[in-house]
N, C-alpha and C positions, 0 to 999 in steps of 0.2 A: 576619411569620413568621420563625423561624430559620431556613426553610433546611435542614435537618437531618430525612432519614427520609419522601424522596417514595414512597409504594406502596409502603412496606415491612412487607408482612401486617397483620394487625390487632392492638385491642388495644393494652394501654401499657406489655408488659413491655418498653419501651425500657431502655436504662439501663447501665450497667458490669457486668458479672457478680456482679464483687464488692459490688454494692449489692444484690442479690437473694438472698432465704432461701426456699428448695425448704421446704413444709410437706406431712407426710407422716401418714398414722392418722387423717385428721381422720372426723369420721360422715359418712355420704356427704349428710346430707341437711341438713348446715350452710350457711347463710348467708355471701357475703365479707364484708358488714356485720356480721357476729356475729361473723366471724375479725378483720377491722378493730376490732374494739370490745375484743376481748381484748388486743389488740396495743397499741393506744393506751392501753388502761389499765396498760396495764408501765410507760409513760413515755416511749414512745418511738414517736414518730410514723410512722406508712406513707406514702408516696408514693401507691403504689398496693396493692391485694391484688387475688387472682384466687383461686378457689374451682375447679380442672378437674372436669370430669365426665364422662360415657361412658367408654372404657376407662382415663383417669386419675383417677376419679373417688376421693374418699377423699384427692388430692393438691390440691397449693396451691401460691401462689407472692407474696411478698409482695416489693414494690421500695420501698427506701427510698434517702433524700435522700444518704445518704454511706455509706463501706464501713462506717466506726465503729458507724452505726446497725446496720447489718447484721451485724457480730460481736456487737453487747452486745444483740441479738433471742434470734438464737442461743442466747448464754449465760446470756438469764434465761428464756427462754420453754420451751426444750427440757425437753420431757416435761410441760409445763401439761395441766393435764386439763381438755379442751372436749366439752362433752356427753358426759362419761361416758368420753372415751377417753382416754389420753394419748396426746398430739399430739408427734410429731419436727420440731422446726424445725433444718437443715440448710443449711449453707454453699453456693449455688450454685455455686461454682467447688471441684473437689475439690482437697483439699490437695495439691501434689505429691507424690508418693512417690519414695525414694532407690534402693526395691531394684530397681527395673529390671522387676521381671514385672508390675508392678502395671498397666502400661500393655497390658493386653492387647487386644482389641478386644470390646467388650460384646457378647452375647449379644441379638439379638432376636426376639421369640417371631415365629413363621410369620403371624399373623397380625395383624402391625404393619403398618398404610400405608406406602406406599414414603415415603421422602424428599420432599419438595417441593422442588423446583430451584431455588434462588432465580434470579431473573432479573438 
């Protein structure tokens, strides 16, 4: 074993940040292996995909092997049209910003789950 990630939730969005692209529009009722299959035919291999569903459903998230992979996702796949919709593939970490207000604290709808604590 490495060693690395005892009991740390589920799932294998392990990874750097900068190795994950947030995917956004997708139809809700898409396949990860049909979003994996788009993805790998750009040329550029996945790590992992995830397809979320219930109240993130329509959202996605794909990990690749390096951050490189994950900007050149970005920049060829954003706005690919998958079942009819065009799909936003999106930088997991957001770019910093200079002006200062951009940091506000996000908005969450009254009806989000709390937090989970991590242990």
């Amino acid at each position: 074993g490495k060693g690395k990630g005892k009991g740390k939730g589920k799932g294998r969005l392990s990874g750097a940040p900068e190795q994950k692209v947030w995917i956004g529009n997708l139809p809700e009722d898409l396949k990860w292996k049909d979003l994996q299959t788009t993805i790998d035919e750009s040329g550029i291999k996945s790590a992992w995909v995830e397809v979320f569903g219930g109240k993130n459903a329509g959202t996605g998230a794909v990990v690749f092997k390096t951050a490189e992979d994950a900007l050149e996702a970005v920049a060829k796949l954003n706005g690919t049209v998958i079942g009819g919709q065009a799909v936003v593939f999106d930088t997991w970490v957001p770019n910093p910003k200079e002006e200062g207000d951009e940091d506000a604290p996000q908005e969450t709808s009254q009806d989000a789950p709390p937090p989970v604590p991590v242990a």
